[in-house]
C-alpha positions as CSV (number, residue, x, y, z in Angstrom):
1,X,-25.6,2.4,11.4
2,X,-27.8,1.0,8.8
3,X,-24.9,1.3,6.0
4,X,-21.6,0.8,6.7
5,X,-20.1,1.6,3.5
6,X,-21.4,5.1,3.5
7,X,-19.4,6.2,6.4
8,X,-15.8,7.8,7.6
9,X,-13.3,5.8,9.5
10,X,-12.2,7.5,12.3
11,X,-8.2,7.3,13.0
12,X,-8.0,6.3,16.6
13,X,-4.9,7.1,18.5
14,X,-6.5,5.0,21.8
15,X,-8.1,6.3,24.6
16,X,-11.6,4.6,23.4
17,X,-12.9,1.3,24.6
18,X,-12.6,-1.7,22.2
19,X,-15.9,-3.6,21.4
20,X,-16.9,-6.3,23.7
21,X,-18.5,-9.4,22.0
22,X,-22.3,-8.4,21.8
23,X,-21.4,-5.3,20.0
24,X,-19.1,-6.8,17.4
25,X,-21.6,-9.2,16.6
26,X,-23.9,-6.6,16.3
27,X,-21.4,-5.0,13.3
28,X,-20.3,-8.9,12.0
29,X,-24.1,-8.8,10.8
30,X,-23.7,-5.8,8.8
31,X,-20.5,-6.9,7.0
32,X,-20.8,-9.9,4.4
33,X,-19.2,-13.3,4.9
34,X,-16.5,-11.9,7.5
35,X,-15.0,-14.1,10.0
36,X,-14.5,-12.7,13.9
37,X,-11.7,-14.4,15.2
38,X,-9.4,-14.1,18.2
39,X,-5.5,-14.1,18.8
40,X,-3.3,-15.9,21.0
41,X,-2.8,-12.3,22.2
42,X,-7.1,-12.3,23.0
43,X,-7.4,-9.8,20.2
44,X,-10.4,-10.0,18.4
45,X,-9.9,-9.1,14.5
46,X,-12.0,-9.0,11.3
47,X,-10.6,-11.4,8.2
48,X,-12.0,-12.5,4.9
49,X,-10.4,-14.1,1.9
50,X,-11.7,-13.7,-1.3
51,X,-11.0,-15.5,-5.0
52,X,-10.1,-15.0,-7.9
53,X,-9.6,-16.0,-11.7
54,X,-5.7,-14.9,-11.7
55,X,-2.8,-13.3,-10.1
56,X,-3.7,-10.0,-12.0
57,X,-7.6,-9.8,-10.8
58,X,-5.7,-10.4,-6.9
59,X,-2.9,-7.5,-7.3
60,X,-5.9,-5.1,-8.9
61,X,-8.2,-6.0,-6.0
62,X,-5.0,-5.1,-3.8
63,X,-4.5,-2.1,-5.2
64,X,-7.8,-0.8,-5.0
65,X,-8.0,-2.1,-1.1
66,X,-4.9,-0.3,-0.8
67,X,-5.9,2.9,-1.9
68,X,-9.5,2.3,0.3
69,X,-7.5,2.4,3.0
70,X,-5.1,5.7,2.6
71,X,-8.7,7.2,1.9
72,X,-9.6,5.9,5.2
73,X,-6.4,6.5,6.9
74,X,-7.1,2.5,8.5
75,X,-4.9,0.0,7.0
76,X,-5.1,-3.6,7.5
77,X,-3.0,-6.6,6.8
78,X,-3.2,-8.2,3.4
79,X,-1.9,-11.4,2.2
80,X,-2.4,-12.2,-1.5
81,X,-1.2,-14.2,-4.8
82,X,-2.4,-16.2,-7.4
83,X,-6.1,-16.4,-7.3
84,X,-7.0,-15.1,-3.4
85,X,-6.2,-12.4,-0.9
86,X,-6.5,-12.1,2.7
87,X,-7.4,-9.3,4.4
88,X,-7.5,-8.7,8.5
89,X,-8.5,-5.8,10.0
90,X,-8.4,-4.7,13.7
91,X,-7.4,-1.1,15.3
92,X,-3.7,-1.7,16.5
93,X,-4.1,1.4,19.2
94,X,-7.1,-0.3,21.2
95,X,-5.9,-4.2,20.2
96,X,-9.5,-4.9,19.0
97,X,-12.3,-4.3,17.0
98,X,-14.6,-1.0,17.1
99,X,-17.0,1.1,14.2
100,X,-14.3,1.9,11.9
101,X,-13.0,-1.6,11.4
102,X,-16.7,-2.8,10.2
103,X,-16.9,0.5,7.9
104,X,-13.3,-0.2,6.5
105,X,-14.8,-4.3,5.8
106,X,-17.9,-3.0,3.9
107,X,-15.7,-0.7,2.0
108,X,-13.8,-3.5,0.8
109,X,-16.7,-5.6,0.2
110,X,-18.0,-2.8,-2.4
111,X,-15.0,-3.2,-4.6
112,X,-16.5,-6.8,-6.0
């Protein structure tokens, strides 16, 4: 567990319990400057936004979160345009947060 970044996502198809509160804030302190926030839905998800000089240093960071997470098979929601992107992360098949959500952050922390 010690670094994220280093491992696999695992593709979940369900069938696995989401993480309750003490274990995703066990994983939020291994991730850098992410936010663990809840829907109206009670679905806990990951989100960051991040900045940039330009629109062209936002669609390049896109792209390479983009290709991060066909790699990983785990693909999150992304919002971006001149100067920021969003990105929120969750597993859609257990509607909440487990391992591979924290590895897929870290990933995408590694691109800066």
């Amino acid at each position: 567990m010690n670094n994220l970044a280093n491992k696999k996502c695992i593709p979940c198809e369900g069938g696995i319990p989401k993480f309750d509160t003490t274990e995703i804030h066990k994983y939020l302190k291994m991730v850098d400057g992410w936010e663990v926030k809840e829907d109206e839905s009670k679905i806990f998800y990951l989100i960051k936004k991040f900045k940039f000089k330009n629109f062209l240093e936002s669609q390049n960071f896109i792209n390479k979160v983009g290709e991060i997470a066909e790699q990983e098979g785990h693909h999150p929601d992304i919002w971006f345009g001149w100067g920021y992107a969003k990105i929120k992360i969750f597993t859609h098949s257990i509607k909440g947060l487990h391992e591979s959500d924290f590895i897929l952050a870290a990933k995408v922390d590694k691109i800066l």
